[in-house]
C-alpha positions in Angstrom: 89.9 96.1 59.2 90.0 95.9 63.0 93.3 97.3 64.9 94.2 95.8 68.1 92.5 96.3 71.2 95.9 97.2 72.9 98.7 99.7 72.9 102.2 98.8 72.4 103.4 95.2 70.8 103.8 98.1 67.4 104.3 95.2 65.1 100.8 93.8 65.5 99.5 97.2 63.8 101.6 96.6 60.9 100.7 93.4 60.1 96.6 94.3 60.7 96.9 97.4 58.1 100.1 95.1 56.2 101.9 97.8 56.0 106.0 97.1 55.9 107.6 98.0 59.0 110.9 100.7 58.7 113.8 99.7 60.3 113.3 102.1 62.8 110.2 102.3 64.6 108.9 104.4 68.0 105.6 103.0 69.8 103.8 105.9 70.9 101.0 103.9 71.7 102.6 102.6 74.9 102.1 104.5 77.9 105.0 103.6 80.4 107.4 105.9 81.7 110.1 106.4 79.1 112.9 107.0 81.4 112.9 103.4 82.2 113.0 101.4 84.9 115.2 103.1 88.3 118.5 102.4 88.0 119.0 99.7 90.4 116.8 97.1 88.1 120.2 97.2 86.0 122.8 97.1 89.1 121.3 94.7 90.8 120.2 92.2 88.2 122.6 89.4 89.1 121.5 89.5 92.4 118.0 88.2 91.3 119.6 85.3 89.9 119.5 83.3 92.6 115.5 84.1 93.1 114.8 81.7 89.8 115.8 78.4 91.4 113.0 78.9 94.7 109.5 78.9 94.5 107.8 82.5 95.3 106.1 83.8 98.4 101.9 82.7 97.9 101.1 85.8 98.7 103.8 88.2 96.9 106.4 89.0 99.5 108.2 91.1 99.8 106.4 93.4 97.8 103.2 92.6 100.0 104.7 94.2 103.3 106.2 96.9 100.9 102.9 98.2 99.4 101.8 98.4 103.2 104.2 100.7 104.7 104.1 102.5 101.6 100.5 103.2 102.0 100.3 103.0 105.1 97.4 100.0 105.4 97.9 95.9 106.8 98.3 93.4 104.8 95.2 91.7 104.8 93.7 94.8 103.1 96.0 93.7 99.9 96.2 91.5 97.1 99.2 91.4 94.5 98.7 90.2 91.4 100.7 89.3 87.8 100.4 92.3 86.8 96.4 94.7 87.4 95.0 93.1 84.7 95.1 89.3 86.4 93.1 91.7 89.6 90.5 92.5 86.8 90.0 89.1 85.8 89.7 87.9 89.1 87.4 90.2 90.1 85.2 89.9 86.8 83.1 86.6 88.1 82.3 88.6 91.5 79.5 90.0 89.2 78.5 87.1 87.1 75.0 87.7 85.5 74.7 91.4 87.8 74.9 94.8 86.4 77.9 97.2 86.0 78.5 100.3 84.8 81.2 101.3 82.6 82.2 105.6 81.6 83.5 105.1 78.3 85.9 106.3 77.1 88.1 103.9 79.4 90.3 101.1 79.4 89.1 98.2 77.6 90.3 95.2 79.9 87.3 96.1 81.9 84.8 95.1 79.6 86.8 92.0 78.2 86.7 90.8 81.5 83.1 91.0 81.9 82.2 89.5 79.0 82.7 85.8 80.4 80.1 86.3 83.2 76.9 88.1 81.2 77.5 90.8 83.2 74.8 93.4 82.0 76.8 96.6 81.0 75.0 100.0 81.5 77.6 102.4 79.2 77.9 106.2 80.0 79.7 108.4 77.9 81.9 110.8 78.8 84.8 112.4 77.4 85.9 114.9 80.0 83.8 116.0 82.9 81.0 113.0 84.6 77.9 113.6 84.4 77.1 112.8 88.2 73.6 113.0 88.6 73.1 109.9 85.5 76.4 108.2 87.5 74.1 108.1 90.6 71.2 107.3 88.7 73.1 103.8 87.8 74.5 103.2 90.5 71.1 102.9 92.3 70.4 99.9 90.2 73.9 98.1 89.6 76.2 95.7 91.6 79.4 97.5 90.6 80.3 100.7 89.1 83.9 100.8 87.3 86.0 104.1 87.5 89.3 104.7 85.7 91.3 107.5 87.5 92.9 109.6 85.7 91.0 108.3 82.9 92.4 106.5 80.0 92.9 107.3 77.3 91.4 110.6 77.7 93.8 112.0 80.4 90.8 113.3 82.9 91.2 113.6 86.6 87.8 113.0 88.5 88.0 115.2 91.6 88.4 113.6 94.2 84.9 114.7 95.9 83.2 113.5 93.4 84.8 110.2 93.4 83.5 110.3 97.5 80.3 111.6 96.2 80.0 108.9 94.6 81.7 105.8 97.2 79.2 107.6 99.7 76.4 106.6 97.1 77.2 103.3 96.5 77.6 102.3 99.8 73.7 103.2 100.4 72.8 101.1 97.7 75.3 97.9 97.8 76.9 98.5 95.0 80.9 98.3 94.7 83.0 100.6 93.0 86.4 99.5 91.3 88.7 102.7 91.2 91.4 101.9 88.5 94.7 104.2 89.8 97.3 102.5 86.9 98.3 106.2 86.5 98.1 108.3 89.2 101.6 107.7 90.3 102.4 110.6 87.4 100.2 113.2 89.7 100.3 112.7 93.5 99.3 110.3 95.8 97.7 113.1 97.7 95.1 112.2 94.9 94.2 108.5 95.9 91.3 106.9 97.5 93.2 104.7 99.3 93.2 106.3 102.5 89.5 106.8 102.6 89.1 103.4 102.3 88.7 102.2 105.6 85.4 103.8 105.8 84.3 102.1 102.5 84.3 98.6 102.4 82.4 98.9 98.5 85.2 99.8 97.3 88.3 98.3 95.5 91.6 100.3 94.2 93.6 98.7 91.7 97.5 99.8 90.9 100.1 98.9 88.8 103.7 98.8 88.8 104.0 99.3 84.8 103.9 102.4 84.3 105.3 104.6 86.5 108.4 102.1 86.7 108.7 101.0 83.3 108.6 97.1 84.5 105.7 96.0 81.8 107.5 93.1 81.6 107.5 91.1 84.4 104.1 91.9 85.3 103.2 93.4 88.4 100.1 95.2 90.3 98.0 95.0 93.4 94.8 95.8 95.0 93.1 97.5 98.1 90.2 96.7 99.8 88.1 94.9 102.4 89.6 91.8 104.0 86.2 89.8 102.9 86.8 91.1 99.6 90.3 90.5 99.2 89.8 87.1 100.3 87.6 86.5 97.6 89.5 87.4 94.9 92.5 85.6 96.3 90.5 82.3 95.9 90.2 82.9 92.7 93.6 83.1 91.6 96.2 80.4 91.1 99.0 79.8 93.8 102.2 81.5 93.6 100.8 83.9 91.0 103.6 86.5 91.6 107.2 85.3 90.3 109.8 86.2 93.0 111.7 88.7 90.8 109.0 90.7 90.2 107.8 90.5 94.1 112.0 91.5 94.9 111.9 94.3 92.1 108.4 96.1 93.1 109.0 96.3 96.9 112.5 98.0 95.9 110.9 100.2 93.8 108.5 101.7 96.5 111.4 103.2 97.5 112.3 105.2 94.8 110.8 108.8 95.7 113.5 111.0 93.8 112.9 108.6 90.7 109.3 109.6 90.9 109.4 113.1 91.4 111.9 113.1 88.6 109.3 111.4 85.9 105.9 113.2 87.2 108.5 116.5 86.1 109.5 114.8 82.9 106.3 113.5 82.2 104.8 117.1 82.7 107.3 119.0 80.9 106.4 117.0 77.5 102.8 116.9 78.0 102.9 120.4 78.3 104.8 120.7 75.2 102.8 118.4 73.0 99.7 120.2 74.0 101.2 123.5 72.8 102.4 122.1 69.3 99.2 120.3 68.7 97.2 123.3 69.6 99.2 125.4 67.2 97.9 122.8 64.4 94.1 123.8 65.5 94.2 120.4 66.9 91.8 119.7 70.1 93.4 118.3 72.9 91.8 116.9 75.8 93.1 118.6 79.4 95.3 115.3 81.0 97.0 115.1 84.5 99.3 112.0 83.1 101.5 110.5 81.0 99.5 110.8 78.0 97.5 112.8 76.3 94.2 112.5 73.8 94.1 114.4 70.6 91.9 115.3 67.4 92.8 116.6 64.1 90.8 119.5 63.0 89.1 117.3 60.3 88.7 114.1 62.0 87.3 112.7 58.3 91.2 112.1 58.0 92.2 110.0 61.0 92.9 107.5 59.1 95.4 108.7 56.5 96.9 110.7 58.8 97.9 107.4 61.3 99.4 105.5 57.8 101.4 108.2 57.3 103.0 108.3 60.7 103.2 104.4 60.0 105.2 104.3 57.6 107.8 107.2 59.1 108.4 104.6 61.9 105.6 106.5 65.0 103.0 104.5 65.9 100.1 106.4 67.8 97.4 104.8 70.3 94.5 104.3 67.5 90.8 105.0 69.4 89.0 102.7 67.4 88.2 100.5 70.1 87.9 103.5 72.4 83.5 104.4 72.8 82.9 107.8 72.3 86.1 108.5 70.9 85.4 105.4 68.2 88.9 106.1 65.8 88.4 109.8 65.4 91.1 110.8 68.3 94.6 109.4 69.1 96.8 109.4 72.1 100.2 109.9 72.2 102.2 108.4 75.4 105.3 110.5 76.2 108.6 109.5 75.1 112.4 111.3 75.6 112.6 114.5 74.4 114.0 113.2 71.0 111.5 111.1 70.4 109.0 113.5 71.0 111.0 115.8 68.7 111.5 113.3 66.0 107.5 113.2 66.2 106.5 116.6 65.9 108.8 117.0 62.6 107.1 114.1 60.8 104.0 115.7 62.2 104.9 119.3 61.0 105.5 117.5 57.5 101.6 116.2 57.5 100.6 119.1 58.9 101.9 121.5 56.1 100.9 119.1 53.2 97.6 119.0 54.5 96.3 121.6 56.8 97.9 124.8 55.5 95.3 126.8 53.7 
């Protein structure tokens, strides 16, 4: 029985495997940042009030001029959109019956988004490290190249020279390169691609606002790149595709550097401390620079009764079923407050004892 392609939305797992769900449940599967949104989302709510009864800026203001000064690029280099996974739709048709390559592992949305357009698909599997030279290989002979950074699910930071390596490639051979950065807010922006991007017009950064600000909700994410491309994709999208409270909220959240700093920390701190408890299990755990990390039991061949169990204790893991090259046999666990990730590693330890001790 197929799970769902997604993460989070718990109760749609339960109902797949119909399995009843306890009164209290925790959705691991979700990646966002579990200290919530900054504090000024609550103090500040009325005053979005009045935003509902006017119609929103067309091009996302004021988050647009926000997302400028904050990296430091103009305007017409950016494109906001309801939320990164409207950007990936948009930019979908812009390879209609080309090739692309996808490294799987990796987030599904990009191949879902493809599919419309028989868009030929040249898969590359790769859990941790790339394997450059067959990357370069494809890239020779496809329109785009897809790039999720740090990778999800598995965690994995491409260096950043190879991710020039490869723009530097590209470029020579006309093929774009989408650079997916939904999660390195957790690391630093030190990190990003966006400021070599001026000298590589093939290629497009995508962000989101979900999960480093725990706003999933009212859907929010932009992109950088050319001011051809950018244009393009704009034409593509439906007018006022931003709602004015989301535009209000994300511009105000660029401002939040001590929230930040305080949830990489946070985020690190329990990543760090999963790792260690899972390791003590003989668990193998992928090496991840996020919010998140990717797991495997010591005998995968019980996956499966090992996620019911946590089912039906209320913790709901990211299944990998949908995952290639992971395909059900690894989980990933998105970190939660420290409770939560306590509460987890007791029901864990309970498994664990029934089932691994010798």
């Amino acid at each position: 029985m197929a799970l769902p392609n997604h993460g989070a939305n718990a109760h749609h797992v339960y109902e797949r495997l119909r399995i009843e769900i306890p009164e209290t449940v925790i959705d691991y599967s979700e990646n966002v940042n579990p200290l919530g949104p900054p504090k000024f989302v609550y103090e500040r709510w009325e005053s979005y009030a009045p935003l509902i009864t006017k119609y929103p800026d067309p091009l996302g203001e004021p988050f647009l001029s926000a997302v400028a000064n904050y990296h430091d690029v103009s305007c017409e280099n950016i494109i906001i959109g309801n939320g990164a996974a409207e950007i990936f739709a948009s930019l979908a048709k812009r390879y209609e019956n080309k090739r692309a390559v996808l490294i799987h592992p990796t987030f599904s949305e990009y191949e879902a988004t493809l599919a419309p357009y028989k868009v030929f698909i040249k898969e590359i599997i790769a859990t941790g490290k790339l394997p450059l030279d067959e990357v370069l290989d494809e890239v020779e002979f496809a329109e785009v190249i897809y790039i999720c950074r740090p990778n999800n699910p598995t965690g994995y930071l491409i260096p950043l020279e190879e991710i020039i390596q490869i723009a530097k490639y590209a470029r020579r051979y006309k093929c774009e390169v989408i650079l997916d950065e939904a999660f390195l807010d957790f690391i630093d922006e030190k990190e990003s691609f966006i400021p070599y991007l001026k000298d590589f017009p093939n290629v497009i950064v995508v962000r989101s606002m979900t999960k480093m600000y725990a706003i999933p909700g009212i859907r929010l994410g932009y992109a950088l790149a050319s001011g051809t491309i950018v244009n393009d994709v704009r034409s593509r999208m439906p007018h006022w595709n931003s709602n004015a409270i989301a535009t209000t909220i994300g511009a105000e959240c660029l401002l939040e550097e001590d929230y930040r700093m305080k949830a990489i920390t946070f985020a690190k701190e329990m990543r760090e401390q999963m790792t260690l408890f899972l390791e003590k299990w003989n668990c193998i755990v992928l090496p991840s620079s996020t919010n998140f990390i990717c797991f495997q039991l010591p005998d995968p061949a019980r996956s499966k009764e090992f996620f019911e169990y946590l089912l039906l204790k209320g913790c709901v893991l990211r299944h990998t079923e949908n995952f290639k090259g992971l395909d059900g046999k690894w989980f990933r666990i998105g970190m939660k407050e420290s409770s939560q990730m306590g509460y987890l590693q007791k029901e864990m330890t309970m498994w664990f004892e029934e089932n691994l001790s010798s």
